[in-house]
C-alpha positions as YAML, in Angstrom:
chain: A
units: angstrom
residues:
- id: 1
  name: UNK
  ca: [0.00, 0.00, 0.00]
- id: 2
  name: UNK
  ca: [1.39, 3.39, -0.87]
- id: 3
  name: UNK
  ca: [2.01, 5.25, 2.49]
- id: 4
  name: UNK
  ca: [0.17, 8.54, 1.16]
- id: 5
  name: UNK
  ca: [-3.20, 6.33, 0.74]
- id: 6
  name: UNK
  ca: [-2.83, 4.75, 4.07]
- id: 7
  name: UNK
  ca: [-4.62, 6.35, 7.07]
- id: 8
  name: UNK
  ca: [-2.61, 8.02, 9.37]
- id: 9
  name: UNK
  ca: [-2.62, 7.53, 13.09]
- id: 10
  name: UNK
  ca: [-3.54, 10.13, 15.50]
- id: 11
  name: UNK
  ca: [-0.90, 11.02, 17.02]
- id: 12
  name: UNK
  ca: [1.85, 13.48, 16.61]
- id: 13
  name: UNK
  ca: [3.77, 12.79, 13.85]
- id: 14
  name: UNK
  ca: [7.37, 11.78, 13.67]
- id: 15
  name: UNK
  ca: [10.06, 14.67, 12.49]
- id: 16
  name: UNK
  ca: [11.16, 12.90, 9.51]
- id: 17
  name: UNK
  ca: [9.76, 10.58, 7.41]
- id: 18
  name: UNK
  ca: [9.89, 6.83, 7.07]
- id: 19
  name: UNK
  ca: [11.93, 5.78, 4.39]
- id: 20
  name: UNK
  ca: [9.39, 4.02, 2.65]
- id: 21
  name: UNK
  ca: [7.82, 7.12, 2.91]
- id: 22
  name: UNK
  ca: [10.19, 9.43, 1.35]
- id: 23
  name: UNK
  ca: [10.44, 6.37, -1.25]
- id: 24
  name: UNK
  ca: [6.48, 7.20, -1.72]
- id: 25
  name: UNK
  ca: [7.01, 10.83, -2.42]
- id: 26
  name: UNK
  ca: [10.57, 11.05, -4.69]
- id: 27
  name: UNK
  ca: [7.93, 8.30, -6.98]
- id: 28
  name: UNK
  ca: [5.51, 10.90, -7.25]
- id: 29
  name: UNK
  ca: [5.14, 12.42, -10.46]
- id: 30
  name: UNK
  ca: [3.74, 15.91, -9.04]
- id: 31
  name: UNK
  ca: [4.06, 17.50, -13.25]
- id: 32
  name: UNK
  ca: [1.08, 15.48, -13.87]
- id: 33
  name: UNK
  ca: [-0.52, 14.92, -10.56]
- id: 34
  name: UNK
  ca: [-4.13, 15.94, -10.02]
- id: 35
  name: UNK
  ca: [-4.93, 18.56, -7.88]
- id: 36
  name: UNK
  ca: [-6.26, 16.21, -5.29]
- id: 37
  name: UNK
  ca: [-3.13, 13.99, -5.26]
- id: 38
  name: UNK
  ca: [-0.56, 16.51, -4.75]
- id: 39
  name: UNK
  ca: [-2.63, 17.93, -2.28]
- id: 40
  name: UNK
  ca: [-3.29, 14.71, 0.30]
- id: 41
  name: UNK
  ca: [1.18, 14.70, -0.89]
- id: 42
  name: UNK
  ca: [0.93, 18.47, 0.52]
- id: 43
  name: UNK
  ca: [-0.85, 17.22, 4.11]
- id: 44
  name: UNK
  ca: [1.35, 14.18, 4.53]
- id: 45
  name: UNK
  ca: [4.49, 16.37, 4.15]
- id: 46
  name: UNK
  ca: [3.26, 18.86, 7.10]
- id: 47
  name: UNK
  ca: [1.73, 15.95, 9.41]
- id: 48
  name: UNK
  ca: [5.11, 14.61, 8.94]
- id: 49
  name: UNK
  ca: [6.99, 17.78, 9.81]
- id: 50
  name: UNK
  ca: [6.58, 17.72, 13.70]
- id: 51
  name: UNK
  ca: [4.93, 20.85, 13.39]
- id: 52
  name: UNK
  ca: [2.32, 22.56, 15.57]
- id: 53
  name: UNK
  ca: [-1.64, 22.85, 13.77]
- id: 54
  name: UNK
  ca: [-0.68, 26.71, 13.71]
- id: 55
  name: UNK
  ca: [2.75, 26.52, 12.45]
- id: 56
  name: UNK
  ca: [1.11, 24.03, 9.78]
- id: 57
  name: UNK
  ca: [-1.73, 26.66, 9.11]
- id: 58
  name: UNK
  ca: [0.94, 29.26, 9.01]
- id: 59
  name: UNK
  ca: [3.38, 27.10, 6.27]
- id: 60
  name: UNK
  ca: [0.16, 27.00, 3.97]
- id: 61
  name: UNK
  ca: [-1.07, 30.65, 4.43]
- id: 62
  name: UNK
  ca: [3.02, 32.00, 3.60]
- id: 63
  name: UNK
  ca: [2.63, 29.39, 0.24]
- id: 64
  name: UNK
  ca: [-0.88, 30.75, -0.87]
- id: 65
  name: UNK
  ca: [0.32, 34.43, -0.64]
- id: 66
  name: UNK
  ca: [3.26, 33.35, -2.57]
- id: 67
  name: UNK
  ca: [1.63, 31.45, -5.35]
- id: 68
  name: UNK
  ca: [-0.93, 34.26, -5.55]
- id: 69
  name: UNK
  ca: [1.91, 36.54, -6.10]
- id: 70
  name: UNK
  ca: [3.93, 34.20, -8.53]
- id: 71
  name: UNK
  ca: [2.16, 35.12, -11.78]
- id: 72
  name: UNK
  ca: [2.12, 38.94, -11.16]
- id: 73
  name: UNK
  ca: [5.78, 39.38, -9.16]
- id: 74
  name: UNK
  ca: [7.90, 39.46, -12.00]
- id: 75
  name: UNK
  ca: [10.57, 42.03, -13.67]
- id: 76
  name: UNK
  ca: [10.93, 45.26, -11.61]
- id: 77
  name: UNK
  ca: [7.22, 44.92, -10.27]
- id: 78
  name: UNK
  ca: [7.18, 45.73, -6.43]
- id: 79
  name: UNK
  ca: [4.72, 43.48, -4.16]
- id: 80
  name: UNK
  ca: [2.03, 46.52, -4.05]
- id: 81
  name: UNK
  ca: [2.32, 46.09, -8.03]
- id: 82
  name: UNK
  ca: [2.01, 42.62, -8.10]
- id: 83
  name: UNK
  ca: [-0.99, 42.64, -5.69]
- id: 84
  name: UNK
  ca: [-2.83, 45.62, -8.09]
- id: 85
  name: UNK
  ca: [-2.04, 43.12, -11.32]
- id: 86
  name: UNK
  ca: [-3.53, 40.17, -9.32]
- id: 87
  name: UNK
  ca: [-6.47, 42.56, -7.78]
- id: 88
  name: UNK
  ca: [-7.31, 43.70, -11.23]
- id: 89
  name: UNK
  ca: [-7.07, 39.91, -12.43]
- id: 90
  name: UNK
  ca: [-8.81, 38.38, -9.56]
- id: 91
  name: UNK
  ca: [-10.19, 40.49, -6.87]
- id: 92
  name: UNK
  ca: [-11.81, 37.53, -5.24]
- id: 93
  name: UNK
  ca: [-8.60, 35.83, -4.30]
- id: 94
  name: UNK
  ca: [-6.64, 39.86, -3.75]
- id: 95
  name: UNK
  ca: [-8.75, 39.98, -0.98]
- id: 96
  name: UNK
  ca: [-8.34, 36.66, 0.76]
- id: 97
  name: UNK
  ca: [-4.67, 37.91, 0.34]
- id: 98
  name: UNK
  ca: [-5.64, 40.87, 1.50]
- id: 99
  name: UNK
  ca: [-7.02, 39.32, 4.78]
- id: 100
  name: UNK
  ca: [-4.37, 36.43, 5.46]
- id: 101
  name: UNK
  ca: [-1.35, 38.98, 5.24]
- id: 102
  name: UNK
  ca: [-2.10, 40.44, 8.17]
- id: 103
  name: UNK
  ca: [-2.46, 37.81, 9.80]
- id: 104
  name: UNK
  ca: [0.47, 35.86, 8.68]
- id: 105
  name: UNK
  ca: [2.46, 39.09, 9.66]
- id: 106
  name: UNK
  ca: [1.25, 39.40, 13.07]
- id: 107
  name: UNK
  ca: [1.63, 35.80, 13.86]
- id: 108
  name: UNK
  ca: [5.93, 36.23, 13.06]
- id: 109
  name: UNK
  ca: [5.81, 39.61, 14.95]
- id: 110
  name: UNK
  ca: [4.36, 37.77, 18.30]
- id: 111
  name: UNK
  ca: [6.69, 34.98, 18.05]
- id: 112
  name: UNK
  ca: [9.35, 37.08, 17.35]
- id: 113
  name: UNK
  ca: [8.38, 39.25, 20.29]
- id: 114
  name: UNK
  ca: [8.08, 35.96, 22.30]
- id: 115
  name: UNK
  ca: [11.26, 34.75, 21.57]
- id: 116
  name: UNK
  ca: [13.00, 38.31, 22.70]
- id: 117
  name: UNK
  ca: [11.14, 38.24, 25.83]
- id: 118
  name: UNK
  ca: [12.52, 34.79, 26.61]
- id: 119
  name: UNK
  ca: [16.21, 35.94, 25.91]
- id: 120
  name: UNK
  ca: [15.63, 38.80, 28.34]
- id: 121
  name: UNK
  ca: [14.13, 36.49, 30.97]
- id: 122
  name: UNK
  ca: [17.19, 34.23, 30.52]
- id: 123
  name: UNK
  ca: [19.51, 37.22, 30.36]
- id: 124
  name: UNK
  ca: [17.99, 38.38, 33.88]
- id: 125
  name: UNK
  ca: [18.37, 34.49, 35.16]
- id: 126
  name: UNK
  ca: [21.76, 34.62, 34.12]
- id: 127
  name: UNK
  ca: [22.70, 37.60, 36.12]
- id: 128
  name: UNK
  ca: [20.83, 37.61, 38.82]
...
């Protein structure tokens, strides 16, 4: 049985892959995969990661702003550019990016912020 059609286990998944696994997904020809394929090959990869629900969430929402982006981000076009080319080809899907980027911003500012308030804590520790 191909390990991306076998059901996976609830639990936390393992850092790495199996090698069968990895086997599984080098086989994969994603050129001519459907849509469906490559995505159940796109939630194996992150429930294999080791990552958290929101870093998963998080992974996907940087990738869709990209990919949005691709088409129009070309040449000397800045991102506010891009995002008027894509607006005025979809405005539908602009404003989804519209509405993630935000998010997906704020989300790296708080851990950021997180992670400098842990090296001050550990700074005081230190010297104290």
């Amino acid at each position: 049985m191909d390990p991306l059609d076998r059901p996976r286990p609830l639990r936390r998944a393992a850092a790495t892959p199996s090698a069968s696994a990895k086997r599984a997904i080098l086989r994969m020809d994603l050129r001519h995969g459907d849509p469906e394929r490559i995505a159940e090959a796109v939630r194996w990869l992150l429930g294999e990661s080791g990552l958290s629900s929101e870093e998963r969430v998080q992974v996907l929402g940087g990738v869709l702003v990209v990919e949005a982006l691709r088409p129009y981000w070309t040449g000397d076009r800045t991102a506010e550019q891009a995002h008027l080319a894509l607006r005025t080809a979809d405005p539908e899907l602009a404003d989804a990016i519209e509405a993630l980027a935000p998010m997906l911003l704020g989300h790296a500012e708080v851990r950021e912020e997180a992670g400098a308030a842990i090296e001050a804590i550990e700074a005081m520790l230190r010297a104290g």
